[in-house]
C-alpha positions as CSV (number, residue, x, y, z in Angstrom):
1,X,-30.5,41.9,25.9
2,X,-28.1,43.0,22.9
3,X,-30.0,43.1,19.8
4,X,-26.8,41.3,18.1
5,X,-27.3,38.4,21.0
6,X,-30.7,38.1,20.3
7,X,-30.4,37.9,16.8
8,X,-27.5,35.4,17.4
9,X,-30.3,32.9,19.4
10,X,-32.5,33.0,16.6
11,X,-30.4,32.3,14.2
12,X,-29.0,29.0,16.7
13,X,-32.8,27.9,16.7
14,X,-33.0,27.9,13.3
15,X,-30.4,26.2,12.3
16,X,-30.3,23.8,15.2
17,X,-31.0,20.0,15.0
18,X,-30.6,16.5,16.3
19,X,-27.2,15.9,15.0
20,X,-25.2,13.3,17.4
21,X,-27.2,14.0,20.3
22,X,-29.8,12.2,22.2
23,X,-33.3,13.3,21.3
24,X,-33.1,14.6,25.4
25,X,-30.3,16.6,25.2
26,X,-31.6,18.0,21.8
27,X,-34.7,19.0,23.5
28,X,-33.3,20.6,26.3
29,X,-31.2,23.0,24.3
30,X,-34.1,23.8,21.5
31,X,-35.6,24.8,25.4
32,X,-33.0,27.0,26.4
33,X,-32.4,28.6,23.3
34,X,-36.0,29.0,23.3
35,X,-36.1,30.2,26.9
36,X,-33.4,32.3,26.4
37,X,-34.4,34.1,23.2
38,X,-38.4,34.4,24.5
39,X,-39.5,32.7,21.9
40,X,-43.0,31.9,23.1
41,X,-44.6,29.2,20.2
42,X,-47.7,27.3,20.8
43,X,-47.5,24.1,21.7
44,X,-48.3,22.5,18.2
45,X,-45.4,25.2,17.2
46,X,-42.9,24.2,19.8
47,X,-43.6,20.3,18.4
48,X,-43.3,21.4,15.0
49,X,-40.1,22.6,15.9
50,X,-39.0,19.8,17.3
51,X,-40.2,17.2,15.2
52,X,-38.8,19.1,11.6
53,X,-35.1,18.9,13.1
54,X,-35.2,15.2,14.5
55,X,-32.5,12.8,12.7
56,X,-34.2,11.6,9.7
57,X,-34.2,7.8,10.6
58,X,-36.3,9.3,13.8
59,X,-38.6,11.7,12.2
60,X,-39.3,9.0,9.3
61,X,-40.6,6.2,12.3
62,X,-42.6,9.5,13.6
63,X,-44.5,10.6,11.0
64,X,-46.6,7.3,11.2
65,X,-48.3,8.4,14.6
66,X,-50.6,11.6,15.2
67,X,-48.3,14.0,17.4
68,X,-50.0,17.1,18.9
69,X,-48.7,17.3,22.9
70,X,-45.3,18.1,23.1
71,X,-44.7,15.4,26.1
72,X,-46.9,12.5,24.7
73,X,-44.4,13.0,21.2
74,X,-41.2,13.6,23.3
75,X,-42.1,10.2,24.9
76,X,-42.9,8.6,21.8
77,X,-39.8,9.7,20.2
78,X,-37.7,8.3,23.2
79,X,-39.5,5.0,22.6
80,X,-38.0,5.1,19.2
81,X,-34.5,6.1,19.8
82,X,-34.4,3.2,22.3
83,X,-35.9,1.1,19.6
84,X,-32.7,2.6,17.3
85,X,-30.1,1.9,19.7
86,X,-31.3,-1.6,21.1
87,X,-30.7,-2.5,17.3
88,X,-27.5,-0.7,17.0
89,X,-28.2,1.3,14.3
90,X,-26.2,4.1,13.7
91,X,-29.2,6.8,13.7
92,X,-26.9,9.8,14.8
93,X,-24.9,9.7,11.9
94,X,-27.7,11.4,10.5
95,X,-29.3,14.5,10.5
């Protein structure tokens, strides 16, 4: 791989986040980034990740439970996007 392309996907990673997207979505492309810049974090790593570029509303509701497993917090963080948009807020305005 180019080093300018590889550099390029790290730089994505870093600066990505939640923005208007759905918390799957979002996950899925931190994945491929990941995936395709072989970036191989840990698990608690990989969640950290995650969890720092969630939409604030989000990230605020998760910071009340203990998250260590990347799929127990990806389901509890689908629990409260549901939770967002059964109300109707207007979470993915923020980010």
């Amino acid at each position: 791989m180019p080093r300018h392309y590889s550099k390029e996907l790290y730089q994505r990673l870093q600066s990505l986040s939640q923005g208007i997207k759905s918390v799957d979505e979002y996950f899925k492309e931190m994945k491929l980034i990941m995936t395709r810049a072989n970036v191989e974090d840990d698990m608690e790593d990989t969640t950290a990740r995650f969890m720092n570029s969630l939409n604030h509303d989000i990230a605020y509701i998760m910071e009340l439970y203990h998250y260590m497993e990347l799929e127990n917090t990806m389901h509890m963080v689908m629990k409260v996007e549901k939770q967002f948009k059964r109300k109707g807020t207007n979470w993915q305005s923020q980010s």
